[in-house]
N, CA, C and O atoms as a GROMACS GRO file, in nm:
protein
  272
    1UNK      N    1  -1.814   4.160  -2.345
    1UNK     CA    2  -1.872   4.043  -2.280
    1UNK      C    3  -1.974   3.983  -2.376
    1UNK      O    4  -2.072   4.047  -2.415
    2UNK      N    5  -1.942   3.824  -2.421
    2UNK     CA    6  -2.081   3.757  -2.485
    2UNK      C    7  -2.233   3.729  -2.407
    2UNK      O    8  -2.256   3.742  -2.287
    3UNK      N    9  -2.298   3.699  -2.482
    3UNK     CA   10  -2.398   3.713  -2.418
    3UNK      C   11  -2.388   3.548  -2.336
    3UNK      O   12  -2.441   3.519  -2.229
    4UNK      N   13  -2.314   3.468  -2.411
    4UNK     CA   14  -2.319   3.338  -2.299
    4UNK      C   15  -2.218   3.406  -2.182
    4UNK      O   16  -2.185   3.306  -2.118
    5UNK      N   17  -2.176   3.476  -2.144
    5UNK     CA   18  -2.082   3.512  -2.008
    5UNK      C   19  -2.181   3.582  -1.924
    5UNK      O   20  -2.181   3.555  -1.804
    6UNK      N   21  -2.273   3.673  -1.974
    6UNK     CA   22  -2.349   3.755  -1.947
    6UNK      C   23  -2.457   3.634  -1.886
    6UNK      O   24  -2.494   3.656  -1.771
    7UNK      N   25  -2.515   3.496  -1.957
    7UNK     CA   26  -2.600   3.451  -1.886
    7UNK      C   27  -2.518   3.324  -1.774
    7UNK      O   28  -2.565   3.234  -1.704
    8UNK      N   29  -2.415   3.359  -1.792
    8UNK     CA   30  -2.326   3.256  -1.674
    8UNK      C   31  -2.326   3.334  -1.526
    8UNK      O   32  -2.334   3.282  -1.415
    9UNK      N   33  -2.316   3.454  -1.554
    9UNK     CA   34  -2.304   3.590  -1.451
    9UNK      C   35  -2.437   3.588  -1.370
    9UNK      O   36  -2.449   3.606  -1.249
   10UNK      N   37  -2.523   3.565  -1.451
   10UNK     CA   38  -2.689   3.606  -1.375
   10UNK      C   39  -2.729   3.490  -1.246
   10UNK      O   40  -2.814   3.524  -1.164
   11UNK      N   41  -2.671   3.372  -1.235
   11UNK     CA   42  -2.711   3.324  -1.136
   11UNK      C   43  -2.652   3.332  -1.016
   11UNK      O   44  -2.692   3.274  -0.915
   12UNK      N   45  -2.514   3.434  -1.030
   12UNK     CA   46  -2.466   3.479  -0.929
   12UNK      C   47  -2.450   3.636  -0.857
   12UNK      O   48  -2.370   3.693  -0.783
   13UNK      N   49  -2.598   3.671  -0.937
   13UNK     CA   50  -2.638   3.833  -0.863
   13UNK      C   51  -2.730   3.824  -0.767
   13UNK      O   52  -2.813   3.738  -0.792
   14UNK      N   53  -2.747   3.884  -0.660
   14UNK     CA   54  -2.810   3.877  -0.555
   14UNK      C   55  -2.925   3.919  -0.610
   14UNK      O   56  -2.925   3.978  -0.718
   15UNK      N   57  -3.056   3.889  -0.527
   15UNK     CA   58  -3.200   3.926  -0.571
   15UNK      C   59  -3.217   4.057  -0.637
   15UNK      O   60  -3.276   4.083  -0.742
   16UNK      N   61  -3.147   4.143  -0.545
   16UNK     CA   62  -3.164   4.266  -0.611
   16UNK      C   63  -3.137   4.313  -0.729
   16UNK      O   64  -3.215   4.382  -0.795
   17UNK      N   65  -2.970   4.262  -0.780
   17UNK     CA   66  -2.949   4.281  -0.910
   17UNK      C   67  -3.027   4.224  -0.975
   17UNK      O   68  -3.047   4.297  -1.072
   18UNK      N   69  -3.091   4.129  -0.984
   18UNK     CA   70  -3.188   4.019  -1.045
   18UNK      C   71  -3.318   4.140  -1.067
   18UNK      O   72  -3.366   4.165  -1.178
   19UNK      N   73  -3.354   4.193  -0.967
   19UNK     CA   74  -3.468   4.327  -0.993
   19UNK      C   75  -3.422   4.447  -1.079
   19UNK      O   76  -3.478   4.501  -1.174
   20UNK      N   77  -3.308   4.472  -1.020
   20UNK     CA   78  -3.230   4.613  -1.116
   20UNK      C   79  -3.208   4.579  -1.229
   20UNK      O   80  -3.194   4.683  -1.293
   21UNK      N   81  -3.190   4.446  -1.330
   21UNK     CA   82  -3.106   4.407  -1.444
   21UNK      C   83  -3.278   4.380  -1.480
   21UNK      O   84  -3.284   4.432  -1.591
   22UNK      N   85  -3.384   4.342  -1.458
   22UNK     CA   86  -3.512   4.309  -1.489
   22UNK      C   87  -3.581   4.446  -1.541
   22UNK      O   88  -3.672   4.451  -1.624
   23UNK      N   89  -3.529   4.539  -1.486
   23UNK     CA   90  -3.583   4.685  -1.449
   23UNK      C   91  -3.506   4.724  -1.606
   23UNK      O   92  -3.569   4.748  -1.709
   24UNK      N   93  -3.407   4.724  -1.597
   24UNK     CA   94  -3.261   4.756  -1.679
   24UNK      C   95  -3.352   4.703  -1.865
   24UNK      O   96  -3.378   4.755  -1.973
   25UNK      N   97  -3.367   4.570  -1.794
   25UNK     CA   98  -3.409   4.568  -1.991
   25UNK      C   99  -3.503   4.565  -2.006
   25UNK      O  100  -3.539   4.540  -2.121
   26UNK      N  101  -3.618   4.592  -1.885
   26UNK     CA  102  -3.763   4.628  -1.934
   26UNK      C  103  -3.862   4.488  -1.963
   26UNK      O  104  -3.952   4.489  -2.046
   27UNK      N  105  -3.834   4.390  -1.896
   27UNK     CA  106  -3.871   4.246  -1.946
   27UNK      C  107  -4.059   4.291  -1.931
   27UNK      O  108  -4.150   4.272  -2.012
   28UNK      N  109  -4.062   4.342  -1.820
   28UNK     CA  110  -4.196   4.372  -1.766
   28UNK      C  111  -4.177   4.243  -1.647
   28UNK      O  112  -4.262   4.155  -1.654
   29UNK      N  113  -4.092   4.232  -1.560
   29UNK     CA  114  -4.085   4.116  -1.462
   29UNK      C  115  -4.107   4.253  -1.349
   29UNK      O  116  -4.057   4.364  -1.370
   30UNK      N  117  -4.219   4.206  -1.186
   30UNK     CA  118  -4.218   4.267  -1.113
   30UNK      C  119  -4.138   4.149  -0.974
   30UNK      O  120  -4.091   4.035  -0.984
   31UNK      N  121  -4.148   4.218  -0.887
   31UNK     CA  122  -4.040   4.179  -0.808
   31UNK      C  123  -4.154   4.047  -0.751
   31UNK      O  124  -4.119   3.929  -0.749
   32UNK      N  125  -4.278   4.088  -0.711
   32UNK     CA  126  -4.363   3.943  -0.678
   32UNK      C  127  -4.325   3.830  -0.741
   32UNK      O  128  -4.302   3.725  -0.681
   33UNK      N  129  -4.316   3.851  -0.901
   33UNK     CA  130  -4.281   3.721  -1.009
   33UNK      C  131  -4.153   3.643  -0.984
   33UNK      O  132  -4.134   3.524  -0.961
   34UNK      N  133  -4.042   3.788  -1.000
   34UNK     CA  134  -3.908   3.747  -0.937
   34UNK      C  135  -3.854   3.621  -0.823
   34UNK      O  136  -3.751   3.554  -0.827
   35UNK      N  137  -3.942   3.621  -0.744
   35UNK     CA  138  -3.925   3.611  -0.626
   35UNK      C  139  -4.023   3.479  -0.607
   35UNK      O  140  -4.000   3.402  -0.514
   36UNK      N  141  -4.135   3.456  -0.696
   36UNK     CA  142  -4.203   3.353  -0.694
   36UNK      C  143  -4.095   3.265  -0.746
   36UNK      O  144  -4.058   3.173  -0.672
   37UNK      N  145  -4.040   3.281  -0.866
   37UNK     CA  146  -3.981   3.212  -0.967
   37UNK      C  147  -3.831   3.157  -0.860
   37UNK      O  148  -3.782   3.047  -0.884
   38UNK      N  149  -3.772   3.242  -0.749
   38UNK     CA  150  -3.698   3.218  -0.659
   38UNK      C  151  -3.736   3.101  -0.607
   38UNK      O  152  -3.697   2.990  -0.641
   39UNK      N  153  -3.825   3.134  -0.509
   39UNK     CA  154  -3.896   3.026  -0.451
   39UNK      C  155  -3.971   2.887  -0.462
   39UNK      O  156  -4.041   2.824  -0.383
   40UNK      N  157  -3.925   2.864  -0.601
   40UNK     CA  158  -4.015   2.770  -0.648
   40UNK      C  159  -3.923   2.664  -0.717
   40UNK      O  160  -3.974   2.566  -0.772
   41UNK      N  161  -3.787   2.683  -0.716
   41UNK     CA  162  -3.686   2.628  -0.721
   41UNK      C  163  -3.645   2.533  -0.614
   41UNK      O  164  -3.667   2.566  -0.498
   42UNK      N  165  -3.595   2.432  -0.637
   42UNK     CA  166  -3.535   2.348  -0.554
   42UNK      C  167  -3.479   2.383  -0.422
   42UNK      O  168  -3.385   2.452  -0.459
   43UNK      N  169  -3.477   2.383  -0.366
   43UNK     CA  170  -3.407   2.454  -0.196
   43UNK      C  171  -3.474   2.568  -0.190
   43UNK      O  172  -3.415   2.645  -0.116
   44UNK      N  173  -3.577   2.616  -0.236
   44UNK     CA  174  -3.616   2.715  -0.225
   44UNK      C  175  -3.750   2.692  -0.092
   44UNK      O  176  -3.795   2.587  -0.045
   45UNK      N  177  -3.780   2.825  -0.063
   45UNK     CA  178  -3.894   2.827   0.072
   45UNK      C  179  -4.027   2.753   0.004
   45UNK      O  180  -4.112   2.723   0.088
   46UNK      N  181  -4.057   2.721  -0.121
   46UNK     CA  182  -4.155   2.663  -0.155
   46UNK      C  183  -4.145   2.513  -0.178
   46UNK      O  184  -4.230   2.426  -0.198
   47UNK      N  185  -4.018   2.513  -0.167
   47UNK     CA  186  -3.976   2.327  -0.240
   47UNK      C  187  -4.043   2.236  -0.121
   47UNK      O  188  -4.101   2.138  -0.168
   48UNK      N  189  -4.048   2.242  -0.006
   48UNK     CA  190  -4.108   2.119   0.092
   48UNK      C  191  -4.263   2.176   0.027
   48UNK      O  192  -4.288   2.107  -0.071
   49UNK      N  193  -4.339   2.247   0.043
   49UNK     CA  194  -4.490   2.275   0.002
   49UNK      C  195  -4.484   2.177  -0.121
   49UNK      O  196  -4.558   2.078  -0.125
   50UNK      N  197  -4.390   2.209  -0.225
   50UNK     CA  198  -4.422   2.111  -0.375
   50UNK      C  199  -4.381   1.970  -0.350
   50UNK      O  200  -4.452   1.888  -0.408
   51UNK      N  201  -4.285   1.920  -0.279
   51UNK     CA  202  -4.276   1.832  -0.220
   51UNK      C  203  -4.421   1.765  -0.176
   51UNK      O  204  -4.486   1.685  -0.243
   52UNK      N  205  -4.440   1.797  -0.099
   52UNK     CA  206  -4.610   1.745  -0.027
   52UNK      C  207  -4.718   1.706  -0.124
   52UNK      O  208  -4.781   1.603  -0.150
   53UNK      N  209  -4.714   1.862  -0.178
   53UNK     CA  210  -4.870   1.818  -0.274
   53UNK      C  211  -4.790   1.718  -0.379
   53UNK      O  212  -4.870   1.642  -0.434
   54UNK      N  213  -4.675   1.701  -0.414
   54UNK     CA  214  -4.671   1.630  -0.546
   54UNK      C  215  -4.688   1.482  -0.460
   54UNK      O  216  -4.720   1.391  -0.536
   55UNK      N  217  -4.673   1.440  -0.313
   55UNK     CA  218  -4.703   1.315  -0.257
   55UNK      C  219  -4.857   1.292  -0.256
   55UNK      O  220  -4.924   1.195  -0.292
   56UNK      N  221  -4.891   1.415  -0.202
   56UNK     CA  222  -5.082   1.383  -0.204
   56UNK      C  223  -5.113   1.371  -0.332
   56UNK      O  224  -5.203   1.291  -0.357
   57UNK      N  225  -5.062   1.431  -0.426
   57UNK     CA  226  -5.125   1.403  -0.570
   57UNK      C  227  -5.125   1.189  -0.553
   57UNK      O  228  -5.217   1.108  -0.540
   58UNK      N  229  -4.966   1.173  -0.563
   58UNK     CA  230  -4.926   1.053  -0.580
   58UNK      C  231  -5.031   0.963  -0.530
   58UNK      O  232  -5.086   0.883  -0.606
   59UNK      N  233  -5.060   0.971  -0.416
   59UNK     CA  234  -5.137   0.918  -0.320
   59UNK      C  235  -5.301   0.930  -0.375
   59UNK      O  236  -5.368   0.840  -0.326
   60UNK      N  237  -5.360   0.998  -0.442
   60UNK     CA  238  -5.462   1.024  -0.500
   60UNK      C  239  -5.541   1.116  -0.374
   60UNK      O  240  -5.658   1.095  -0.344
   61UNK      N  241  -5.475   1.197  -0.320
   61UNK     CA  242  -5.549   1.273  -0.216
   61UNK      C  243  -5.558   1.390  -0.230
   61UNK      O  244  -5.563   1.460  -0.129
   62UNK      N  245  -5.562   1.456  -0.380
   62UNK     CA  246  -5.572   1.581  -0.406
   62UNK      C  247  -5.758   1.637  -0.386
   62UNK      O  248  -5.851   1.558  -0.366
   63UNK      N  249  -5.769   1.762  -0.395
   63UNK     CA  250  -5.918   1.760  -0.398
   63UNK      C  251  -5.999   1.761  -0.551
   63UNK      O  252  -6.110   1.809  -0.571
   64UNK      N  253  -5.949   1.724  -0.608
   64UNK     CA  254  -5.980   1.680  -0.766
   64UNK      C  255  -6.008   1.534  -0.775
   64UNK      O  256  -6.075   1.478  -0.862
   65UNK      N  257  -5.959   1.489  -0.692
   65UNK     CA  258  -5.984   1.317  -0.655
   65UNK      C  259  -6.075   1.309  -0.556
   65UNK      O  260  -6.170   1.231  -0.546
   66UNK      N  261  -6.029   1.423  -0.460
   66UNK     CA  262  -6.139   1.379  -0.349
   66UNK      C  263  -6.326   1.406  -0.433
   66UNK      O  264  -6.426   1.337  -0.417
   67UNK      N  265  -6.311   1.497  -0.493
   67UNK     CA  266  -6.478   1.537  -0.537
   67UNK      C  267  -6.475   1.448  -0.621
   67UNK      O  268  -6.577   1.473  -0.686
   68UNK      N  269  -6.419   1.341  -0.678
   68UNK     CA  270  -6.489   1.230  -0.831
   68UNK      C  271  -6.512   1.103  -0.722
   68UNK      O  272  -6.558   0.996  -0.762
   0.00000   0.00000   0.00000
C-alpha cells in the first residue's frame, strides 16, 4: 500500500481507529485533540458555535470591540 492510499483510507476510519493509528505511530495526538480537531470541522458539533462568533466578529460585537 502507498502512502497516498494509506492517506485516502484515513478519512474513512471511525474515531477510534483515528486514536489506535495515532497511538500506532506515536504522533503524541491525545484523544481530547483528536476529537477537538473532529469537531471543529464543518458539520461538526462545533460548526454552528464558529458560525456565530464568526457573525459577531462581522458585526463588530466581539469583546475586543466591545472594550475599545
Amino acid at each position: 500500500m502507498t502512502l497516498t492510499e494509506i492517506k485516502e483510507e484515513i478519512p474513512r476510519l471511525t474515531l477510534e481507529e483515528k486514536f489506535e493509528l495515532a497511538e500506532a505511530l506515536d504522533l503524541g495526538f491525545d484523544a481530547w485533540d483528536l476529537q477537538m480537531r473532529q469537531d471543529c470541522k464543518p458539520g461538526g458539533k462545533l460548526d454552528q458555535l464558529c458560525k456565530k462568533a464568526d457573525a459577531e466578529y462581522a458585526r463588530g460585537e466581539t469583546a475586543a470591540t466591545a472594550l475599545s
